[in-house]
C-alpha positions as MATLAB code, in Angstrom:
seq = 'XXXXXXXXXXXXXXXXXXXXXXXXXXXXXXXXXXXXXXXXXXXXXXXXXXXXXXXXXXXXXXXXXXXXXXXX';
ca = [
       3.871   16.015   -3.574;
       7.454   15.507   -4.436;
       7.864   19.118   -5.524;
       6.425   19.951   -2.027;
       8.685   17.570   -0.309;
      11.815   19.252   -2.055;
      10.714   22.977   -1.278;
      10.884   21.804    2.802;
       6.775   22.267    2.929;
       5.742   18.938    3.867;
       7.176   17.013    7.044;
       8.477   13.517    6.654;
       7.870   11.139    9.425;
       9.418    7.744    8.395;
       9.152    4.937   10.746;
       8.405    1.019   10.497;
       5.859    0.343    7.995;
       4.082   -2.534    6.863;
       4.072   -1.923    2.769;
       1.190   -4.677    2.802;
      -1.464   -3.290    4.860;
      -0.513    0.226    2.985;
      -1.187   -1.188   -0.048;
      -4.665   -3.139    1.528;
      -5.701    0.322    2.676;
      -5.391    1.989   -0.796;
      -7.163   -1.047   -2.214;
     -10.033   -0.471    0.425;
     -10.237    2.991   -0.580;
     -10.419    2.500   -4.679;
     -13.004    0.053   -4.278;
     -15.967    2.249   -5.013;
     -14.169    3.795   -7.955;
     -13.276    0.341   -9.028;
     -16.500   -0.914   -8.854;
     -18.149    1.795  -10.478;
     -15.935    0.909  -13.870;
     -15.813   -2.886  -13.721;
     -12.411   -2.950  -12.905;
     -10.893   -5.449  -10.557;
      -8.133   -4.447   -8.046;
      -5.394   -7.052   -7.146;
      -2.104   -7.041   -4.913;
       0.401  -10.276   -5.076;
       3.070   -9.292   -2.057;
       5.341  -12.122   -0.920;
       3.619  -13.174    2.706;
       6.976  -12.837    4.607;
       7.860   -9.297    3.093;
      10.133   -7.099    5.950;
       9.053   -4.088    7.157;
      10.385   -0.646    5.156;
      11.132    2.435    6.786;
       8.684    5.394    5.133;
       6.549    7.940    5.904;
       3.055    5.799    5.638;
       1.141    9.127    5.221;
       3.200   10.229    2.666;
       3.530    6.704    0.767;
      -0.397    6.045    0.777;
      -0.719    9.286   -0.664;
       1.998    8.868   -3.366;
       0.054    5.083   -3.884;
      -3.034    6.579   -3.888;
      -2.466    9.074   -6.865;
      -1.146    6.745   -9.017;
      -3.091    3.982   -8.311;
      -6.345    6.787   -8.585;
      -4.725    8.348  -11.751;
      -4.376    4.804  -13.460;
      -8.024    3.923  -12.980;
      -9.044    7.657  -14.710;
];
């Protein structure tokens, strides 16, 4: 993705985003997968954490493959 983001082919939309319901929606997403190997997914994010400005597209994604590359 980052190589794509570099060479101008992907389009960045940052705006207000919430990094904790990001990181709840990748969590929702790997449960299957975590399931399936017994392995237990947990996020500790301060309650009162600000806003960041980021593409949330592009940051779930980027969460997504690591998180998804970890449990493989």
């Amino acid at each position: 993705l980052l190589s794509r983001i570099e060479a101008g082919e992907v389009l960045i939309t940052p705006r207000a985003t919430v990094f904790a319901d990001v990181v709840t929606h990748i969590g929702e997403q790997l449960l299957p997968l975590c399931e399936a190997q017994q392995i237990a997914f947990h996020t500790d994010l301060p309650p009162d954490l600000p806003p960041i400005w980021a593409d949330h597209d592009r940051l779930a994604q980027m969460l997504l493959n690591l998180a998804g590359n970890a449990l493989r």
